[in-house]
N, C-alpha and C positions, 0 to 999 in steps of 0.2 A: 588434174582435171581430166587428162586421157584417161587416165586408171579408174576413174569415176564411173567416166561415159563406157567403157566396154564392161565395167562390172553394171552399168543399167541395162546395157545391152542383152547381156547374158539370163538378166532375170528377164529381160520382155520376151524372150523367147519361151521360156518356163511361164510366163505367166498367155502366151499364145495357147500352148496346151493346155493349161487348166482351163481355159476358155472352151477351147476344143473338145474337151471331153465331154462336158454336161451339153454343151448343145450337140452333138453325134449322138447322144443317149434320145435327148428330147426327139431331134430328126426321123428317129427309128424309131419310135413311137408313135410321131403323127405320121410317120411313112404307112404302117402297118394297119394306126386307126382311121387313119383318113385316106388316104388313097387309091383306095377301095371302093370307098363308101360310095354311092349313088345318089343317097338320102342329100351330101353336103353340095351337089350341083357341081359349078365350071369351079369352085375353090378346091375341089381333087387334083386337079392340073398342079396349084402348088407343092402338092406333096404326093405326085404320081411315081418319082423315083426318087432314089435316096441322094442323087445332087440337088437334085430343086427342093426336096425336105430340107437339106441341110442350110442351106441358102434362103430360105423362108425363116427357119427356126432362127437364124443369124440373124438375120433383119427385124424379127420381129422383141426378141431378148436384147441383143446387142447393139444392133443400129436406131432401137423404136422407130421402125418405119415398117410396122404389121400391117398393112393394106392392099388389096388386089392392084390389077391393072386398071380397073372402073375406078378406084380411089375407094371402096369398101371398106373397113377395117373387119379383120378376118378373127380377130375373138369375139365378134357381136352377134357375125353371120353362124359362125360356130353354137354361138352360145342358143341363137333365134333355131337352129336344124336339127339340133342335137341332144342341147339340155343344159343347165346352170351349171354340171360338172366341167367343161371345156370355162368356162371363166373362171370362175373359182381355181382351175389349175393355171391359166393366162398369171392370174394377179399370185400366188403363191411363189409362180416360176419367177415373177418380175422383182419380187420382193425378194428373192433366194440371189437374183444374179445380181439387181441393184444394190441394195442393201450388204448383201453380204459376201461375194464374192468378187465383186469389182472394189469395194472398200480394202479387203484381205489382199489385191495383188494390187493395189494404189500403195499401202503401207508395207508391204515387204519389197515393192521395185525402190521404194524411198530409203528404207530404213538399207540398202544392201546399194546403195546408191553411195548414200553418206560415207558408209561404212567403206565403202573403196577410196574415196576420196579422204578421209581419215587417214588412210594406211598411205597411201600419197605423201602425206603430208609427215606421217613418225619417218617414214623412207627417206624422205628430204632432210630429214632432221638430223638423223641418223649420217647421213652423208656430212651433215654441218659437223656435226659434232667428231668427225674423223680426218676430218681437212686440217692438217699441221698445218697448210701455206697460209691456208684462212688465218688462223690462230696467229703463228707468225704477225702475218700481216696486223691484225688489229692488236696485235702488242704494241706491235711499232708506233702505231696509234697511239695507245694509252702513255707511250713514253714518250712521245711529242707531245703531247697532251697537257701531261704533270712539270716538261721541262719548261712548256710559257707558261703555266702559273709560277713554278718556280723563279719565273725571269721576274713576272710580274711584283711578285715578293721582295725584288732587289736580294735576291740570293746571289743571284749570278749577271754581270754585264755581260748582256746581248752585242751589246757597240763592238766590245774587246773581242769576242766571240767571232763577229764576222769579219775580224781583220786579218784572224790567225785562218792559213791553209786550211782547206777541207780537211785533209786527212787528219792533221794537230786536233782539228775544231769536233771533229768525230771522238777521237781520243780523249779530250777532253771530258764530252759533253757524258760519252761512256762514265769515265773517273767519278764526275757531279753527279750522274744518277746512283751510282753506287752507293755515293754518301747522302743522299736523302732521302731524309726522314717526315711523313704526312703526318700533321696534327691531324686531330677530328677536324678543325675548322678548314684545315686545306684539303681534309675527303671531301668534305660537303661542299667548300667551291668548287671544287673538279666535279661534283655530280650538277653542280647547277651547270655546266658546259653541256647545251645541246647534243653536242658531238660526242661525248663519250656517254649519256644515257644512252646514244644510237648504237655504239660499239656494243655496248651491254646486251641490247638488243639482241642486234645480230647473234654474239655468241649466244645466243638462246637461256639468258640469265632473268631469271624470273623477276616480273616486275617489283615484287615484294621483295626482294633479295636485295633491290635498290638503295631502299631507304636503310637499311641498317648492315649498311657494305660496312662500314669502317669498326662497325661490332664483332662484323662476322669474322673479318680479316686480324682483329688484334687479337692473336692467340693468347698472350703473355701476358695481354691488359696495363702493359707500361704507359699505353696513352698515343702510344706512334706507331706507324704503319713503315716499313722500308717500301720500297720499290719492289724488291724480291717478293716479300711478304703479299704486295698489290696483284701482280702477276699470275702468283699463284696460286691466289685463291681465286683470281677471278679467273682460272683453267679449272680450278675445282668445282668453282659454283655452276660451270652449264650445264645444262641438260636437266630431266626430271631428275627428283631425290633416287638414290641404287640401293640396291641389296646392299654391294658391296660399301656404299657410303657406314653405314650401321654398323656392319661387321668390322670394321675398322676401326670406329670408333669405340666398339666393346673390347676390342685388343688394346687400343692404345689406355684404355679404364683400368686393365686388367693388367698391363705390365708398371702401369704405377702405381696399384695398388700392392703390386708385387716387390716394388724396391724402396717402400713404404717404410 
């Protein structure tokens, strides 16, 4: 959100200037044609020097508040002194800054807004996706996870479990996870568990990637998933698709085609 707010920042300064420029131009124009002039009466005072030109032309394009001190509007009295070319140039100027140049720095402060905010956001990701403690951590997750369905299965007595020492009961539960093996049907209870779609989540695993984890994960196609096998695909699967995911995969095509 910081990264955002100072890259709109940056553009509203760039977009002060282009503002800046076309009315300096207009200013020294009606500086030169008007402020002179005798013909336009007490409305020369507005543009008798080039700060009060500039500050009229600003008020008049950019604030729409073109009117003397009497409340006049100053393109009519123009228009009544001088001639139908001072409106005619009024509505062209109005239609040049409204239309088209307040539009052009609306969608480039947006579009350079987003777009730091974007980068924000891959920055963060980018940081996800390099966190071992993170990673770590929601393993541990995933392997508490699969160990109560696995209780719940009656694989393993939970009761026995908590009678034996921590440190046994660790050893243990280590040994048990090693030896199990996920049907399709116990991926897909573990994905209906709230909590580990969340884990999913967080390691930044595509929502799509969800539904057909237990395809993606059975290299072998034997029908079961290990724990090892679980782990490490789902360290595989974060982040977007890589270059190097491809090339990889064309090696490993290309060395079994090779002992073929």
């Amino acid at each position: 959100m910081i990264r955002g707010a100072v890259g709109g920042i940056r553009t509203l300064w760039w977009s002060v200037l282009l503002i800046a420029l076309p009315v300096y131009v207009l200013a020294l124009i009606m500086r030169e044609s008007i402020g002179e002039n005798e013909d336009v009466g007490d409305i020369k005072e507005s543009f008798s020097t080039m700060g009060a030109s500039f500050f009229t032309v600003f008020r008049c394009v950019v604030a729409t508040d073109c009117i003397q001190k009497d409340g006049k509007p100053i393109p009519v009295i123009l228009t009544e002194k001088i001639g139908p070319i001072y409106g005619v140039f009024y509505m062209l100027v109005t239609i040049f800054m409204t239309f088209g140049l307040f539009n052009v720095i609306a969608s480039i402060y947006m579009e350079n807004t987003v777009a730091a905010a974007k980068y924000n956001d891959i920055y963060q990701k980018r940081r996800r996706l390099s966190d071992r403690s993170m990673l770590a951590e929601k393993c541990g997750s995933v392997i508490e996870l699969v160990w109560r369905e696995y209780v719940k299965r009656g694989f393993a007595n939970e009761d026995l479990m908590q009678a034996l020492p921590i440190n046994a009961r660790a050893n243990v539960i280590v040994e048990k996870a090693n030896e199990i093996h996920m049907s399709r049907e116990f991926v897909e209870d573990l994905h209906g568990h709230a909590a580990f779609r969340e884990i999913l989540s967080e390691l930044d695993i595509a929502q799509e990637d969800h539904m057909n984890l237990f395809q993606t994960l059975d290299v072998d196609g034997d029908g079961d998933v290990d724990l090892e096998e679980l782990l490490l695909g789902i360290a595989n699967l974060r982040g977007d698709a890589r270059r190097a995911d491809t090339v990889s995969i064309r090696l490993v095509l290309r060395n079994v085609q090779a002992t073929v």
